[in-house]
PDB file of N, CA, C and O in Angstrom, chain B, residues numbered from 101:
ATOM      1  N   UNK B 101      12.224  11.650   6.990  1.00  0.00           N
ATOM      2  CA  UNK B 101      11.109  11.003   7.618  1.00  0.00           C
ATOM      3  C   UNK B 101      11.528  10.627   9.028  1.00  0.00           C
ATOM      4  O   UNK B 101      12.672  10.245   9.274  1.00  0.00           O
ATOM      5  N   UNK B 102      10.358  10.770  10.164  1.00  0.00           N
ATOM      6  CA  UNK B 102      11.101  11.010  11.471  1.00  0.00           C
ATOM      7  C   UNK B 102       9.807  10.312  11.934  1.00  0.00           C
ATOM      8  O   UNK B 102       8.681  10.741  11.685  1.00  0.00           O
ATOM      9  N   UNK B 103      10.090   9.157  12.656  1.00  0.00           N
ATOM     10  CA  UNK B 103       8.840   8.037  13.618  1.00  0.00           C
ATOM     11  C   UNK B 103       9.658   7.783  14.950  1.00  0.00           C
ATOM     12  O   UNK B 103      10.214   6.726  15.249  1.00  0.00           O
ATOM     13  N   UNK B 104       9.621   9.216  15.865  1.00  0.00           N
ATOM     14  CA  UNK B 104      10.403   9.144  17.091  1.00  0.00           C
ATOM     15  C   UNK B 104       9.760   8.012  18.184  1.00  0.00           C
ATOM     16  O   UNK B 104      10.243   7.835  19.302  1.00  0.00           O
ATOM     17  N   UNK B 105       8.736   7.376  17.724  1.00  0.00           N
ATOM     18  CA  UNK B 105       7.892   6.225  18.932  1.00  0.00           C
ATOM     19  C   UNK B 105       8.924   5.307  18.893  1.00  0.00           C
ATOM     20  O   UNK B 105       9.471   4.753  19.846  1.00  0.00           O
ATOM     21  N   UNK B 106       9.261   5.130  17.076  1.00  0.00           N
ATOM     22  CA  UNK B 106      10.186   4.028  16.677  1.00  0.00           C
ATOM     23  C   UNK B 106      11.770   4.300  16.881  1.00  0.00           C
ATOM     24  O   UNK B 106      12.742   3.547  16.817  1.00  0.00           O
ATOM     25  N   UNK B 107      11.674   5.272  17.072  1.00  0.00           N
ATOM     26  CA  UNK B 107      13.693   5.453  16.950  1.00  0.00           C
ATOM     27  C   UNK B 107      13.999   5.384  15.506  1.00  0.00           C
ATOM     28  O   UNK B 107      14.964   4.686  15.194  1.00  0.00           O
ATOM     29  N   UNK B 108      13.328   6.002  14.552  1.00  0.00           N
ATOM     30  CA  UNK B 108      13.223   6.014  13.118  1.00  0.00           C
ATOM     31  C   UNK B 108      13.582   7.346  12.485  1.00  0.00           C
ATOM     32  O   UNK B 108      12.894   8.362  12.594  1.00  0.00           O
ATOM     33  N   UNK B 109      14.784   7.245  11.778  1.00  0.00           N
ATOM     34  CA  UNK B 109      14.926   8.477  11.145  1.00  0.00           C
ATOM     35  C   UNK B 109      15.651   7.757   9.786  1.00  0.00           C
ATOM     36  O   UNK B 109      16.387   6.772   9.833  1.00  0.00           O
ATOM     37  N   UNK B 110      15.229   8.546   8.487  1.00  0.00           N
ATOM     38  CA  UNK B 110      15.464   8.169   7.632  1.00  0.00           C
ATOM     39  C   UNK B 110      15.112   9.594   6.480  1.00  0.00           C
ATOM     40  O   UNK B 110      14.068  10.247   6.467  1.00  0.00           O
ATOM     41  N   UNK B 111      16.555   9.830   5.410  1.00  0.00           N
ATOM     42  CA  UNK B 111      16.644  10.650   4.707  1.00  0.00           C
ATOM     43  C   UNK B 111      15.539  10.462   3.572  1.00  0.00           C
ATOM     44  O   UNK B 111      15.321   9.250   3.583  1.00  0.00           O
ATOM     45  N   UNK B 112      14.896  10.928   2.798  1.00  0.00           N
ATOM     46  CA  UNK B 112      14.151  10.248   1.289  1.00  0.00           C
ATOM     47  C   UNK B 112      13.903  11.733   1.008  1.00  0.00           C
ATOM     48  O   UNK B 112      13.776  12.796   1.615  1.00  0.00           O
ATOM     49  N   UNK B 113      13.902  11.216  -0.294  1.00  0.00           N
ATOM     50  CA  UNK B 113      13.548  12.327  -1.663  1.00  0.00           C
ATOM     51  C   UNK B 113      12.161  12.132  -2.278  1.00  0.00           C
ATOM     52  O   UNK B 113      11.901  11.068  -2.839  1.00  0.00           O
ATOM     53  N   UNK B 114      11.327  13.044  -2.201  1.00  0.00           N
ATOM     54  CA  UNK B 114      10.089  13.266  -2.788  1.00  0.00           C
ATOM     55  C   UNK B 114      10.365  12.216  -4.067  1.00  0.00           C
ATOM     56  O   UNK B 114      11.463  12.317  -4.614  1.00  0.00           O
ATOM     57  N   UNK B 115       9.396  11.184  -4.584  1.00  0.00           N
ATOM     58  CA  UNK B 115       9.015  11.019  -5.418  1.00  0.00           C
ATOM     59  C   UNK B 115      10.105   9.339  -5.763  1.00  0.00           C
ATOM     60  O   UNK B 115       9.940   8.488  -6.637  1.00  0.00           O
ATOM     61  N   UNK B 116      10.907   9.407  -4.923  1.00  0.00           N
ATOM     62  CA  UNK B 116      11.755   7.946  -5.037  1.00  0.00           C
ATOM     63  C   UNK B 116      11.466   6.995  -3.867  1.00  0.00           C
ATOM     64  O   UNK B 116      11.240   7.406  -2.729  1.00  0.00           O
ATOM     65  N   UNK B 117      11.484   5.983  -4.137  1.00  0.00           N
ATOM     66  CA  UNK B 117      11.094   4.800  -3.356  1.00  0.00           C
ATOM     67  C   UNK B 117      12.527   4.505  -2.961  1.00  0.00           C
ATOM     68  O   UNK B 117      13.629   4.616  -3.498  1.00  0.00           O
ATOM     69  N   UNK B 118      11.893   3.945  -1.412  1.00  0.00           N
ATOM     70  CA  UNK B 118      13.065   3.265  -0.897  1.00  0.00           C
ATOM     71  C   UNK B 118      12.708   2.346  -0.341  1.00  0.00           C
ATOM     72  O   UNK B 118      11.823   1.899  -1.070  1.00  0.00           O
ATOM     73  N   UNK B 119      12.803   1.650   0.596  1.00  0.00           N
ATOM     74  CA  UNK B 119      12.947   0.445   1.441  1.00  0.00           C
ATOM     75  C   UNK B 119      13.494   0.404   2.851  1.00  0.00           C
ATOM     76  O   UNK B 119      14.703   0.549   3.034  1.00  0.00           O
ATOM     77  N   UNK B 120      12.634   0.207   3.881  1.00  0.00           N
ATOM     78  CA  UNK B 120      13.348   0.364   5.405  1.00  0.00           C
ATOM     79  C   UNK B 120      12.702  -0.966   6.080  1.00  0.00           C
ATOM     80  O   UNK B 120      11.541  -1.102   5.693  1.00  0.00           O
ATOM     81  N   UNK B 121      13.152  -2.070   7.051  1.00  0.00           N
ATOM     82  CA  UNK B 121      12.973  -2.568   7.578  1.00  0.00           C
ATOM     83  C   UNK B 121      12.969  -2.414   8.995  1.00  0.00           C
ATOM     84  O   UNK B 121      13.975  -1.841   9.414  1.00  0.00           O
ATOM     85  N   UNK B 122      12.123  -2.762   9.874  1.00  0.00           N
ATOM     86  CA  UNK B 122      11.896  -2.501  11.265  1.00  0.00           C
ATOM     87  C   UNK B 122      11.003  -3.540  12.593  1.00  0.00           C
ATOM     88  O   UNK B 122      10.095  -4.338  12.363  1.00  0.00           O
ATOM     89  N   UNK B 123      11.261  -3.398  13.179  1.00  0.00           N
ATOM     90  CA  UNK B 123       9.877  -4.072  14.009  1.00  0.00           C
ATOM     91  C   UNK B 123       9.367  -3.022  15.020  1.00  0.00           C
ATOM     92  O   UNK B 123      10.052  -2.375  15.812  1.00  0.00           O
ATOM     93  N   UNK B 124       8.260  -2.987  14.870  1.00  0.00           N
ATOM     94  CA  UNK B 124       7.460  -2.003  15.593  1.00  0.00           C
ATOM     95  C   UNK B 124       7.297  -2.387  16.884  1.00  0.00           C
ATOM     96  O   UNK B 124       7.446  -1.593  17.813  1.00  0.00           O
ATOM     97  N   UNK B 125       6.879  -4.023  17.100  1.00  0.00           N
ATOM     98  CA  UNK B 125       7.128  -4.401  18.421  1.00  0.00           C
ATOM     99  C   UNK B 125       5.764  -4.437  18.396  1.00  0.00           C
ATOM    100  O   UNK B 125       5.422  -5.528  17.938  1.00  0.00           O
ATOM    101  N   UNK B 126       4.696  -3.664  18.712  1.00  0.00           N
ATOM    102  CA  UNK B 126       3.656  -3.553  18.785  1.00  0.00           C
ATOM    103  C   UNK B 126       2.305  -2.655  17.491  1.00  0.00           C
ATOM    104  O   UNK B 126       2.182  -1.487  17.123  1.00  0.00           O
ATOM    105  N   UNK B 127       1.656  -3.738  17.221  1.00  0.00           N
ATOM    106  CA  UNK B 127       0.133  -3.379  16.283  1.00  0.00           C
ATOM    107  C   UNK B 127       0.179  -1.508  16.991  1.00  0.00           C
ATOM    108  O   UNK B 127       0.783  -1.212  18.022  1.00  0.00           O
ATOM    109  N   UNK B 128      -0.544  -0.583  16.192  1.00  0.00           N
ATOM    110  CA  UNK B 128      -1.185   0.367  15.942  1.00  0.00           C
ATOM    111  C   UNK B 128      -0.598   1.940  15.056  1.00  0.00           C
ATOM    112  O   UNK B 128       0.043   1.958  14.004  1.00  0.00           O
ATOM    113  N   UNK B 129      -0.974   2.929  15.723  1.00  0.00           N
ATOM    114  CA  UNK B 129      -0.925   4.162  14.443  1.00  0.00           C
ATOM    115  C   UNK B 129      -0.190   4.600  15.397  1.00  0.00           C
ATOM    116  O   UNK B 129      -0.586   4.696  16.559  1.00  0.00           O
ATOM    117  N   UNK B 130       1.569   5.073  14.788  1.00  0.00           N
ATOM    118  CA  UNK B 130       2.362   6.046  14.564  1.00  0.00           C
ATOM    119  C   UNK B 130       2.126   7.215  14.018  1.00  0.00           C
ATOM    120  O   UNK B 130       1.514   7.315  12.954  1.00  0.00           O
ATOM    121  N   UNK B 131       2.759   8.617  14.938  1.00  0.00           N
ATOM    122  CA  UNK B 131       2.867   9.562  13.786  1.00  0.00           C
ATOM    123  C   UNK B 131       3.744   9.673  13.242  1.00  0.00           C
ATOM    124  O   UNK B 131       4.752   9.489  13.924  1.00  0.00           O
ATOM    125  N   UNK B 132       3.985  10.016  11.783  1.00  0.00           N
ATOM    126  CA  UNK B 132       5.543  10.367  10.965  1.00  0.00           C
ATOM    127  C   UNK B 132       4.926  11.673  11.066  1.00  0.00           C
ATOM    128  O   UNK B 132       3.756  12.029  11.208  1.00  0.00           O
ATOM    129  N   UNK B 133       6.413  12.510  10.914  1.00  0.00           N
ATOM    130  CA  UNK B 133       6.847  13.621  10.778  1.00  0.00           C
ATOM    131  C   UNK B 133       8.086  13.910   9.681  1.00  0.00           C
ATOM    132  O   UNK B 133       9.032  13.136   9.538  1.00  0.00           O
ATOM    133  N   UNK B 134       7.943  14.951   9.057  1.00  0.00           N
ATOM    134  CA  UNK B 134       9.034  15.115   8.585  1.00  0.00           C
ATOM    135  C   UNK B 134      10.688  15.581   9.605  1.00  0.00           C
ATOM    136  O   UNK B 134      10.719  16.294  10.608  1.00  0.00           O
ATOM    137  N   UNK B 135      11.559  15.083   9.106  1.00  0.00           N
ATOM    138  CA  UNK B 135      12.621  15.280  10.000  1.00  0.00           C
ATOM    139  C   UNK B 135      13.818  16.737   9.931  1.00  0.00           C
ATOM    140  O   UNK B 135      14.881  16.906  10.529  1.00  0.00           O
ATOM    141  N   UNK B 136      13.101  17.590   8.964  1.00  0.00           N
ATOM    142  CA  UNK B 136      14.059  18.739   8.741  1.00  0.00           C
ATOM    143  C   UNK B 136      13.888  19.755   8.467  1.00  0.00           C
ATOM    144  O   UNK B 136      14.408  19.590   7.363  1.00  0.00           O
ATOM    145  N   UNK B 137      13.596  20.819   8.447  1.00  0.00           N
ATOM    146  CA  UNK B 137      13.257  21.767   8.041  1.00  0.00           C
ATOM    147  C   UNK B 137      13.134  21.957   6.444  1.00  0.00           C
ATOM    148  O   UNK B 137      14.149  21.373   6.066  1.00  0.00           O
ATOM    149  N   UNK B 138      12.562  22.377   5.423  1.00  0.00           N
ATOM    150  CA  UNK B 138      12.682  21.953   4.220  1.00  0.00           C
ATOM    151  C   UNK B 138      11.679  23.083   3.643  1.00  0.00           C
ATOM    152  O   UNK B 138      11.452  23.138   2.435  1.00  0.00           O
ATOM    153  N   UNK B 139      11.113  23.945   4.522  1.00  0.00           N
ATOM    154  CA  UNK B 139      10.621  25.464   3.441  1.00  0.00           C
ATOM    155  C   UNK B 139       9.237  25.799   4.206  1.00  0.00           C
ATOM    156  O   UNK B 139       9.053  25.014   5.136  1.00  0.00           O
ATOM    157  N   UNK B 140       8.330  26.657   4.069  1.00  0.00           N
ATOM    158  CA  UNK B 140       7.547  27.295   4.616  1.00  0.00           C
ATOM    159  C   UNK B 140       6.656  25.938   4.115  1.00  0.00           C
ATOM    160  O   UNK B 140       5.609  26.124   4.735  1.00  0.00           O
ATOM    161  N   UNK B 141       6.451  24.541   3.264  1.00  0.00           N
ATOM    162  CA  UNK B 141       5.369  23.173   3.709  1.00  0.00           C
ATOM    163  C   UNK B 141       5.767  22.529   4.658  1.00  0.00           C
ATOM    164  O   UNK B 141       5.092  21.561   5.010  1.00  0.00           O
ATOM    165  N   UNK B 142       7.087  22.889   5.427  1.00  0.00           N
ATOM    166  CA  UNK B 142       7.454  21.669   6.052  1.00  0.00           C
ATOM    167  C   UNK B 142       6.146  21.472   7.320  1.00  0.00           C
ATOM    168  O   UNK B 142       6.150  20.272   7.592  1.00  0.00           O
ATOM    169  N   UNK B 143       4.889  22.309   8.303  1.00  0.00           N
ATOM    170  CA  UNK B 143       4.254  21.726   8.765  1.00  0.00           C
ATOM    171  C   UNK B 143       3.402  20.685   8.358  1.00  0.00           C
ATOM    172  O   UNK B 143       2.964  19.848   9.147  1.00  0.00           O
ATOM    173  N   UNK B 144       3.058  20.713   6.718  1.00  0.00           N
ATOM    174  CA  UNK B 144       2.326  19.628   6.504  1.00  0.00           C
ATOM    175  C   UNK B 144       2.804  18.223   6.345  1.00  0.00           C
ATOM    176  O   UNK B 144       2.035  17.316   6.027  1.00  0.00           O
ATOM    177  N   UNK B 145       4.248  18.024   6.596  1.00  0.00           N
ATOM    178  CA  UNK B 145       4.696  17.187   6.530  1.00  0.00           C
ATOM    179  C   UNK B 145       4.394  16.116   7.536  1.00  0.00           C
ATOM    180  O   UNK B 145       5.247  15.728   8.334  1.00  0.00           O
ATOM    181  N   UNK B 146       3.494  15.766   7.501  1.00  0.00           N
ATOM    182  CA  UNK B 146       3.499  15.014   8.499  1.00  0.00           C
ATOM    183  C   UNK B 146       2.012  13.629   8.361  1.00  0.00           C
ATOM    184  O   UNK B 146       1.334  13.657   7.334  1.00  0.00           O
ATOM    185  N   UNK B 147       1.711  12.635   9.380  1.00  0.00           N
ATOM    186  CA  UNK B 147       1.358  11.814   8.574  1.00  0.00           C
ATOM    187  C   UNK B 147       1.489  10.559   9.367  1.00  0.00           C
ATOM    188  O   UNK B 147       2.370  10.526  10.226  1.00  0.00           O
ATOM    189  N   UNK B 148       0.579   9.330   9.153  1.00  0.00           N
ATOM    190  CA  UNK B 148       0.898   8.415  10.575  1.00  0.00           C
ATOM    191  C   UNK B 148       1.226   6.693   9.441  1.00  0.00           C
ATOM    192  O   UNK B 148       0.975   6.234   8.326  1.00  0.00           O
ATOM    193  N   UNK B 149       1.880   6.361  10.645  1.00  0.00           N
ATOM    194  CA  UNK B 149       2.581   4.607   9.861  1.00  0.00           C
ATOM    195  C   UNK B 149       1.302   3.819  11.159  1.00  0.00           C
ATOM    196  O   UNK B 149       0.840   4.096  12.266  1.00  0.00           O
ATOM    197  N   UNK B 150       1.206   2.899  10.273  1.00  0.00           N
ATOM    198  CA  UNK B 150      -0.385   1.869  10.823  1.00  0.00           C
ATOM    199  C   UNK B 150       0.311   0.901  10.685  1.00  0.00           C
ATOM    200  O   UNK B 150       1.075   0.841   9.722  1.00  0.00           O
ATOM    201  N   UNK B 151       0.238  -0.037  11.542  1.00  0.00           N
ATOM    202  CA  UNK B 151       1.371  -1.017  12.003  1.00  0.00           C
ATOM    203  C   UNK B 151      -0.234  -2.229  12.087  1.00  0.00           C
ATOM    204  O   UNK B 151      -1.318  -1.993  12.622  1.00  0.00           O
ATOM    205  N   UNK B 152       0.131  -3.243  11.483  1.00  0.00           N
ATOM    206  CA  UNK B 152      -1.042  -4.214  11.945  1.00  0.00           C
ATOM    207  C   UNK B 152       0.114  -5.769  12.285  1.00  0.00           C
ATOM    208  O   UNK B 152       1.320  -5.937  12.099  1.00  0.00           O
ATOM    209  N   UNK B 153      -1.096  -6.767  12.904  1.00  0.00           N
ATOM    210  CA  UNK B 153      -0.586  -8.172  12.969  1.00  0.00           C
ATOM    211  C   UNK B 153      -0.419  -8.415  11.785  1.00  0.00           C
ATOM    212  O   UNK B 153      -0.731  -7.558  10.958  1.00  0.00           O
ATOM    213  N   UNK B 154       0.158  -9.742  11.354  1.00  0.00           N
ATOM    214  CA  UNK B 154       0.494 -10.135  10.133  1.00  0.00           C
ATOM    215  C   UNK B 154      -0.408 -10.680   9.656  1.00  0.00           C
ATOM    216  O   UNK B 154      -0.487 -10.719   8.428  1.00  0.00           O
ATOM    217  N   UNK B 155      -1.450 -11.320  10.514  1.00  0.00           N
ATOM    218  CA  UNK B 155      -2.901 -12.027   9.835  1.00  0.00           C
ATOM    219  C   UNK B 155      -3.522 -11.011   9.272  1.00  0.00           C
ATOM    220  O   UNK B 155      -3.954 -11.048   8.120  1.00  0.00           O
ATOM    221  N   UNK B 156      -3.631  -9.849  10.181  1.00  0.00           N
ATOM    222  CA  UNK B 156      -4.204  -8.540   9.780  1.00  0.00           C
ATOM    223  C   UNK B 156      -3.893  -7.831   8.138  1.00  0.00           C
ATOM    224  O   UNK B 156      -4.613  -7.671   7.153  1.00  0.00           O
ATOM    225  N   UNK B 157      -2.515  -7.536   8.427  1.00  0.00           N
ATOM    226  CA  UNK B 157      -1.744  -7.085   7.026  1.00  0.00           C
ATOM    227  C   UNK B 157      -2.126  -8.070   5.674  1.00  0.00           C
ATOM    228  O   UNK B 157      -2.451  -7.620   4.575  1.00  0.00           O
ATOM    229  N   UNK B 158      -2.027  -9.310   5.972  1.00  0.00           N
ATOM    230  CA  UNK B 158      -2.293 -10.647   4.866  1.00  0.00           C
ATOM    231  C   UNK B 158      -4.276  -9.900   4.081  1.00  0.00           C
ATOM    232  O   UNK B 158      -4.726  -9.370   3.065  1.00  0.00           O
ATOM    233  N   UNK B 159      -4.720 -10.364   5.370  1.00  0.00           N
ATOM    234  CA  UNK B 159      -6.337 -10.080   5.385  1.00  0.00           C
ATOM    235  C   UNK B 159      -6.279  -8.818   4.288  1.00  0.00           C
ATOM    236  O   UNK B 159      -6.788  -8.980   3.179  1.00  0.00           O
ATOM    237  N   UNK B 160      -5.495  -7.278   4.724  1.00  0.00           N
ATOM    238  CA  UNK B 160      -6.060  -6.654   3.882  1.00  0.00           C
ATOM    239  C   UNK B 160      -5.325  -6.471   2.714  1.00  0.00           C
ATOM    240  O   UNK B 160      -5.807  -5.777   1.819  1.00  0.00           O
ATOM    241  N   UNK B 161      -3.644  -7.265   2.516  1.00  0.00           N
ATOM    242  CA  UNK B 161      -3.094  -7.380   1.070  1.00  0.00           C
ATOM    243  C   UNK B 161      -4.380  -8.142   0.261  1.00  0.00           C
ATOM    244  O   UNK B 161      -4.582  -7.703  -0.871  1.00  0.00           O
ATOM    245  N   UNK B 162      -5.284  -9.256   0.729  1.00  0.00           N
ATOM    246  CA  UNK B 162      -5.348  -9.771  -0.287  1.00  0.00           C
ATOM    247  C   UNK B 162      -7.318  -9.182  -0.584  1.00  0.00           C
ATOM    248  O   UNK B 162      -8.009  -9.521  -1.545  1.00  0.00           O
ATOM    249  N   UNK B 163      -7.608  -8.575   0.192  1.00  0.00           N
ATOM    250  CA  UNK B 163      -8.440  -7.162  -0.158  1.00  0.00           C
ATOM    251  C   UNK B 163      -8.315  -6.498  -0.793  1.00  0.00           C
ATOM    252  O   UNK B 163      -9.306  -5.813  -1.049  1.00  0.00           O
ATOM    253  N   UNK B 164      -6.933  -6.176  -1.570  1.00  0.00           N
ATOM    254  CA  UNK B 164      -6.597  -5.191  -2.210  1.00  0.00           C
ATOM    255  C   UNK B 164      -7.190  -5.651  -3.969  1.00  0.00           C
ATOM    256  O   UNK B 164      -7.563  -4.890  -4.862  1.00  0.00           O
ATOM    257  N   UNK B 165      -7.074  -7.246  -3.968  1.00  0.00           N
ATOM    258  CA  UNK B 165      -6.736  -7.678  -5.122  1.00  0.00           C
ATOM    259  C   UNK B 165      -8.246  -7.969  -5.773  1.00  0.00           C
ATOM    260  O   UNK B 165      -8.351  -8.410  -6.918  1.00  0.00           O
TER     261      UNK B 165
END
C-alpha cells in the first residue's frame, strides 16, 4: 500500500488486518495505490484514504451505529 502525498508505504497481505498510525496534517481524499507490482490486477489496485476532522470522524462513527 503506497499514499505518496503521505510518505506512506506499507507491506499488507490481502485479507489480514493491520494497523498504521499517521497524521495527515490536513482533512481530505488521498489516493492509495498499490506499491508493487503483483500480476496483470495490479492496475486496479488502487483506491483513495478520506482523512476528516475529528468532530467530523466522531459525527460519522456514531452514524454508523
Amino acid at each position: 500500500m503506497y499514499l505518496p502525498h503521505l510518505n506512506l508505504l506499507e507491506a499488507t497481505i490481502p485479507g489480514r488486518k493491520f494497523t498504521m498510525e499517521f497524521d495527515a496534517g490536513t482533512p481530505g481524499t488521498y489516493e492509495l495505490y498499490g506499491s508493487q507490482m503483483c500480476g496483470y490486477t495490479h492496475p486496479n489496485l488502487i483506491g483513495n484514504l478520506v482523512v476528516h476532522t475529528r468532530s467530523d470522524f466522531e459525527r460519522w462513527l456514531e452514524s454508523l451505529k
